[in-house]
C-alpha positions in Angstrom: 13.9 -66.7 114.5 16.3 -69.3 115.0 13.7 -71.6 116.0 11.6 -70.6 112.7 14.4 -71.0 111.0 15.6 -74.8 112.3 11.9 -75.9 112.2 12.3 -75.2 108.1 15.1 -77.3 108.1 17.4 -74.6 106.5 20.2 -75.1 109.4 21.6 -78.4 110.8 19.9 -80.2 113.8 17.5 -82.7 115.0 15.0 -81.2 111.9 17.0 -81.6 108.9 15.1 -82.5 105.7 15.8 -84.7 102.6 14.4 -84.1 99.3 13.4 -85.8 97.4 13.5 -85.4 93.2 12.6 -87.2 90.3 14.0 -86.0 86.9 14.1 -86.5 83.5 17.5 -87.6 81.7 18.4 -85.2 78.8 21.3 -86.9 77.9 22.7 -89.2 75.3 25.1 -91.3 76.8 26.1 -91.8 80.3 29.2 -88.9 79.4 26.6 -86.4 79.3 23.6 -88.1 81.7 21.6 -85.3 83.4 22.8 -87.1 87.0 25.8 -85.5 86.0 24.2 -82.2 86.4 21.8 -82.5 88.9 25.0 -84.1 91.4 27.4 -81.1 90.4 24.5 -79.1 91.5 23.2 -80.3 94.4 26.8 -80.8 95.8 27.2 -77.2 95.8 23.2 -76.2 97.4 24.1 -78.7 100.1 27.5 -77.3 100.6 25.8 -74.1 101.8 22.7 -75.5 103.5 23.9 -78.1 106.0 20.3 -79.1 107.2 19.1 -80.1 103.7 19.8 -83.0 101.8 18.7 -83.4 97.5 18.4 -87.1 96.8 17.8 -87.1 93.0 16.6 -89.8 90.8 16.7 -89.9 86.8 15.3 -91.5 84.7 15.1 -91.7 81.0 12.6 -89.8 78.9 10.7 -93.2 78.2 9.8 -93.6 81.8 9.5 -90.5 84.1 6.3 -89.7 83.8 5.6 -93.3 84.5 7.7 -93.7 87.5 6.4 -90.6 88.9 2.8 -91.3 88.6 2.9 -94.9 89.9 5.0 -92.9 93.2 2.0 -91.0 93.6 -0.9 -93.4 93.1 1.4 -95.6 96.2 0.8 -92.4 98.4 4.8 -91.8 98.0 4.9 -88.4 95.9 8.6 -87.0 95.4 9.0 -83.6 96.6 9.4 -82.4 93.3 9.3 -83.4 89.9 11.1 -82.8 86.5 8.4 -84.1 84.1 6.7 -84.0 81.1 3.1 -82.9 82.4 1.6 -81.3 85.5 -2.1 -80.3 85.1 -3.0 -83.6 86.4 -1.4 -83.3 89.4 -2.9 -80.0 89.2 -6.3 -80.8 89.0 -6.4 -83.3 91.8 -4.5 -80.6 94.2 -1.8 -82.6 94.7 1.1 -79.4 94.0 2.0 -76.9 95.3 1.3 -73.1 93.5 4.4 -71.8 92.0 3.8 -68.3 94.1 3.6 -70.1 97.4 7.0 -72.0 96.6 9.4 -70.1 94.7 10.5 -66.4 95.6 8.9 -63.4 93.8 11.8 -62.8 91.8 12.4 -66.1 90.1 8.5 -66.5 89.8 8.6 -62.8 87.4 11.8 -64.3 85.5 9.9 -67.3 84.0 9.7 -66.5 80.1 5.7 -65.2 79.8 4.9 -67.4 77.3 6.2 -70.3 79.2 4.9 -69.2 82.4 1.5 -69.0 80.9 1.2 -72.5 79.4 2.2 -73.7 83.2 -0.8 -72.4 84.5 -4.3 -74.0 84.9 -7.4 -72.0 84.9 -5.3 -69.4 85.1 -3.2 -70.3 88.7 0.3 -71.6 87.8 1.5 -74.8 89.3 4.1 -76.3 86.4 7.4 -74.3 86.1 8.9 -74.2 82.6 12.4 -76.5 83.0 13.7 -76.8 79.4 12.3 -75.5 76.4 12.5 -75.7 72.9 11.5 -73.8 69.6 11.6 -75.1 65.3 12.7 -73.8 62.9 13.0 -75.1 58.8 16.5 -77.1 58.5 17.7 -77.3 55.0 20.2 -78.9 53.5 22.3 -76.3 51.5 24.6 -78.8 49.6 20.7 -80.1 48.2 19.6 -77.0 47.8 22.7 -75.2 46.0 22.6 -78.4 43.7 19.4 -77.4 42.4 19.9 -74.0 42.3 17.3 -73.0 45.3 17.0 -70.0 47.8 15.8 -71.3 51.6 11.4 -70.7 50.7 9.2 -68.4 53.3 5.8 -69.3 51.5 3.9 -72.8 51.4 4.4 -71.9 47.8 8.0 -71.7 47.9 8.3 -74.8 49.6 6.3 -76.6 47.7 8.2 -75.3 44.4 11.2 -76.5 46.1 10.4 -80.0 47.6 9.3 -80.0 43.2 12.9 -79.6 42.3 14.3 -81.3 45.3 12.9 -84.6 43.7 13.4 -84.0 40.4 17.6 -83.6 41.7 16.7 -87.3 42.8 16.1 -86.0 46.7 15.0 -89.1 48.7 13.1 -87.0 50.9 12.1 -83.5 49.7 10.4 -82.4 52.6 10.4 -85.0 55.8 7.0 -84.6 57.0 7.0 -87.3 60.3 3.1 -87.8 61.5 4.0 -90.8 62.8 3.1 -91.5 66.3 6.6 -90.6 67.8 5.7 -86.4 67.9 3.2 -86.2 65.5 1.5 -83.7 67.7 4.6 -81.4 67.1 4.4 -81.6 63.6 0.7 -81.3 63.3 1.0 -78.1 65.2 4.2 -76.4 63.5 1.8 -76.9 60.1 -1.2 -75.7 62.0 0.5 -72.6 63.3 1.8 -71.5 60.1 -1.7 -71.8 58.5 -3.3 -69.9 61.3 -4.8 -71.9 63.5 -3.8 -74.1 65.9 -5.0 -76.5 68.8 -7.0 -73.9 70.8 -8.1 -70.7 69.1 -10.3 -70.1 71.3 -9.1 -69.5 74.8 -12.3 -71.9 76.5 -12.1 -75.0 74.5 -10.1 -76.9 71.1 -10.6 -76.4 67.5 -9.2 -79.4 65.9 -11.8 -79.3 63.2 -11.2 -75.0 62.3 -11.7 -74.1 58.5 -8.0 -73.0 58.9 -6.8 -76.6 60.3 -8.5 -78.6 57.4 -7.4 -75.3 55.1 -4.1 -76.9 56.1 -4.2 -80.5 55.6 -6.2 -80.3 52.5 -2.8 -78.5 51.5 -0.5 -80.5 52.6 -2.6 -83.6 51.3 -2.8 -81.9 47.6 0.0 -80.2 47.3 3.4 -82.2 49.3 2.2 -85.9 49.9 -0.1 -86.2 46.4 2.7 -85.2 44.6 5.0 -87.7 46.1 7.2 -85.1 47.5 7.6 -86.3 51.0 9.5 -89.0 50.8 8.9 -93.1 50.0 7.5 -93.5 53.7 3.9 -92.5 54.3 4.0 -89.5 56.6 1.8 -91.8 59.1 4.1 -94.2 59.8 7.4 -91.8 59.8 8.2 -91.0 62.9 10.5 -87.8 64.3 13.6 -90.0 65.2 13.9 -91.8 61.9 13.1 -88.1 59.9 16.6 -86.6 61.6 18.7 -89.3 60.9 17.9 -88.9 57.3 18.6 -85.5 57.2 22.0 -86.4 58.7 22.6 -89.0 56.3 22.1 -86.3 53.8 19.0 -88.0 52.6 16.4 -85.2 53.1 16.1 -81.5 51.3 14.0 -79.7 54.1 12.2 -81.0 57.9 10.9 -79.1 60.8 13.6 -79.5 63.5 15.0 -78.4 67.3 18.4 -77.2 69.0 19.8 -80.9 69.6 19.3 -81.9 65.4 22.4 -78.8 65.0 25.1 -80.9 66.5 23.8 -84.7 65.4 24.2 -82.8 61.8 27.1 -81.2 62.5 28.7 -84.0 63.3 27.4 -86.3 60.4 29.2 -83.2 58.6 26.0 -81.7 56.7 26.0 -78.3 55.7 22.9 -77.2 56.8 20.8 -73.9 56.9 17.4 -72.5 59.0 15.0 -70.0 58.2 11.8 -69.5 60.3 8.4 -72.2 59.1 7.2 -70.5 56.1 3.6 -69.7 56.0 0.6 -69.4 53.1 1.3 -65.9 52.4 5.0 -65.5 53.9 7.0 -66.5 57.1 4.9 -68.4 59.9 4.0 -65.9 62.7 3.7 -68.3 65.5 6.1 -71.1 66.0 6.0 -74.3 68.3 7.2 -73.7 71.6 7.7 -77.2 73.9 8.7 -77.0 77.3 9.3 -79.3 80.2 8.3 -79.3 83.9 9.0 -78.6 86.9 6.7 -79.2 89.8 6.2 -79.4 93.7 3.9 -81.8 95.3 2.6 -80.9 99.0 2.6 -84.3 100.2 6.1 -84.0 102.3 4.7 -80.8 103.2 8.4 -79.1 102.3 7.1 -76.0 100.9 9.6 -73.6 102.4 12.5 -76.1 101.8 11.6 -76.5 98.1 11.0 -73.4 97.2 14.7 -72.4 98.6 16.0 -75.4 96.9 14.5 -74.4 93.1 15.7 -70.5 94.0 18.5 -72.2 93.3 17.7 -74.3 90.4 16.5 -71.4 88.5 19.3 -68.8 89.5 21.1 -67.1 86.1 24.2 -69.3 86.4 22.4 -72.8 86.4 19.9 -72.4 84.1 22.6 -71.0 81.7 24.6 -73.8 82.3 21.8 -76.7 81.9 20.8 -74.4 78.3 24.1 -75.0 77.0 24.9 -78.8 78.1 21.9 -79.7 76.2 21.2 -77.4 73.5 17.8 -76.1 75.3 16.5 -72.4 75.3 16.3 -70.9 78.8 13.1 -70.7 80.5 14.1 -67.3 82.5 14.0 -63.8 80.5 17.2 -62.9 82.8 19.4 -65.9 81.1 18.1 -65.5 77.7 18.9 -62.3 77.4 22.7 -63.6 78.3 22.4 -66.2 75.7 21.0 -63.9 72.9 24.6 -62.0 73.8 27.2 -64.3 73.8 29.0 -65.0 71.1 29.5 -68.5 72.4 25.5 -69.1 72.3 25.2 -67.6 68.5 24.0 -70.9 66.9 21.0 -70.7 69.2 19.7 -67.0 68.4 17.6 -68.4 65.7 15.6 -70.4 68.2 15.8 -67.8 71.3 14.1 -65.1 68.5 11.5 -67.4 68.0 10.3 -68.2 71.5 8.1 -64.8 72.0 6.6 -65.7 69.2 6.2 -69.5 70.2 2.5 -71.3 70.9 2.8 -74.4 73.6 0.6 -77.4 73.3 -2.4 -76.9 75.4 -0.9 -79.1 78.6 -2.5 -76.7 80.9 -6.0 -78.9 80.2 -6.1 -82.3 82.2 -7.8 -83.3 78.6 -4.8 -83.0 76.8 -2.6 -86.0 77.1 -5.8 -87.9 75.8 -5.8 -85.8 72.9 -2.7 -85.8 72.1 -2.5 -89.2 72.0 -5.3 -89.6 69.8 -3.3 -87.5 67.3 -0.2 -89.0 67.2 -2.5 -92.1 66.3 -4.6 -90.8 63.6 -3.2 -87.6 62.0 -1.6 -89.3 59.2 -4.5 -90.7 57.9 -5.7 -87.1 56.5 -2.3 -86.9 54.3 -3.4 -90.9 52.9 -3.8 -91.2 49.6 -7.7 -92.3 51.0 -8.0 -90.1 53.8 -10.0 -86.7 54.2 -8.4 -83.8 56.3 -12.2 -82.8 57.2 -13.3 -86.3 58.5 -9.9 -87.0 60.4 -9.9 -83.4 62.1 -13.7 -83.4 63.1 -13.4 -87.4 64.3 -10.3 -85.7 66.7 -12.2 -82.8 67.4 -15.4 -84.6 68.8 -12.7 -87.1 71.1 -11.8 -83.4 72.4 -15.1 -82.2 73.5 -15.7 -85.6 74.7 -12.4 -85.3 77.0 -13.0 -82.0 78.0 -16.1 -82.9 79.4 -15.2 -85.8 81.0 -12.6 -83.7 82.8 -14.9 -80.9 83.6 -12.9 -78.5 81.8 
């Protein structure tokens, strides 16, 4: 046993192991810089397994994925990787299968929903990190000025973004399809008219009657009637549509956790209601998450797998949650969040996540897609575009992907 157990490299001697990790920087300034995090933790893993050694790299949102993908075309894959998209890797076999890494129970504590959009034809290989739900922000000084209740129906909305301008509202709905995170919004309005990206478990259905139901709406009855705001909902992206609403500028938007505190802080008063939908509230929401995966070049299986144990234990995912404003991705430290008083100003979002649908990153065919949305959605809201045309043109680009990716 103590042989087994040196060869693993979880005591000291002649066979210790480095780690290596690549991660994604959730921060906003160097005060709160995720290498904050990841060196507080790591300190105290290594403190109790002498024979392992966690060197951690971060780097910013803008170039992880990119860094980590130019590691692995060199031949010089990390151990593990905090990303933004796995079933690549996936596909070419480069990771390792969540169940031959991780222990049994932390593999079952992975939020269902979560753990399902990790998996690729039905195997799971990306671990949920960070996640994410939205929920309709609205401004309640806007809103009490006009005399409006928070809306649950497209109706309502609509009625509202109506007197919202007429109050002299610069933005009475944000609707950002630019190419920042169009994909989000596209999918939040999808969601709530029901459809979505895949309604069908085998392939996408971009071009449903419910998807161009949707836009046709939106294009009639928000952006026709000039109740979006004086920047065309393709060239307004996600960033510039929460500073307005902290500059007050903006009546209602589709936001996440993190716009809270930039409000808070800008000192708007500000309310959130679930996405309404065309006959009441939405009954599916947009769930985002981030990931987490193992590559089997280093052939550290064992190692790893001890090492994210760790990771995902109660206490640090609790802990990353709260430093950043995230959801948990465990059902053992949500259901501490969804009790503590100190956590109430995310129980909006935490309700939300059963009820949340993911992009569809489990398909190798996806980051194509998805960046043919965030390119063209916003021409079916133009004063000159058609919903039908724009949705079938993206639909036939996501057959032609799926083949080419034999999915």
């Amino acid at each position: 046993m103590a042989a087994v157990l040196a060869g693993c490299g979880l005591t000291g001697g002649s066979d210790d192991v480095t780690l290596r990790l690549v991660a994604a920087d959730y921060g906003d300034s160097g005060a709160n810089s995720s290498k904050k995090y990841w060196d507080q933790l790591v300190k105290a893993y290594e403190k109790d397994h002498p024979g392992v050694t966690v060197d951690v790299t971060v780097y910013s949102w803008n170039d992880v994925d990119a860094k980590v993908k130019a590691m692995v075309d060199k031949g010089d894959a990390p151990d593990m990787a905090q990303i933004g998209a796995y079933a690549d890797y996936a596909a070419a076999d480069r990771l390792y299968k969540v169940g031959d890494v991780v222990s049994i129970p932390v593999e079952a504590d992975f939020v269902p929903r979560l753990a399902d959009a990790g998996k690729v034809r039905g195997v799971q290989y990306g671990m949920p990190f960070a996640s994410s739900t939205r929920l309709l922000f609205y401004n309640k000084t806007l809103f009490a000025r006009a005399g409006l209740t928070p809306p649950t129906t497209w109706a309502e909305l609509a009625k509202d973004a109506k007197a919202l301008k007429a109050k002299g509202v610069k933005y009475p709905y944000a609707l950002p399809l630019g190419p920042e995170e169009a994909q989000a919004e596209t999918l939040q309005w999808l969601l709530s008219g029901g459809g979505g990206y895949n309604q069908t478990v085998s392939s996408y259905s971009l071009d449903s009657a419910e998807n161009v139901d949707t836009f046709d709406w939106l294009k009639d009855e928000l952006v026709g009637k000039g109740l979006t705001g004086p920047v065309a909902p393709g060239k307004l992206n996600r960033a510039a549509a929460f500073s307005a609403f902290t500059a007050g500028d903006v009546g209602m938007l589709n936001g996440h956790p993190s716009l809270m505190k930039a409000a808070e802080s800008k000192g708007v008063k500000f309310g959130m209601v679930p996405m309404p939908g065309r006959d009441g509230p939405s009954k599916s929401s947009l769930g985002v998450a981030d990931w987490m995966t193992a590559f089997k070049q280093n052939g550290h299986g064992e190692q790893i797998g001890d090492f994210l144990d760790f990771v995902y234990s109660e206490k640090n995912v609790l802990a990353f949650s709260r430093e950043y404003d995230l959801l948990p991705v465990t059902t053992s430290a949500s259901l501490v969040m969804g009790a503590a008083p100190q956590d109430a100003d995310l129980q909006p979002f935490l309700e939300e996540l059963p009820l949340s649908e993911s992009y569809p990153v489990g398909r190798t065919s996806w980051a194509k897609v998805s960046a043919e949305i965030k390119k063209r959605i916003g021409r079916a809201v133009a004063a000159d575009g058609k919903p039908a045309d724009v949705l079938g043109a993206l639909q036939t680009t996501a057959t032609t992907e799926e083949t080419a990716a034999g999915e």
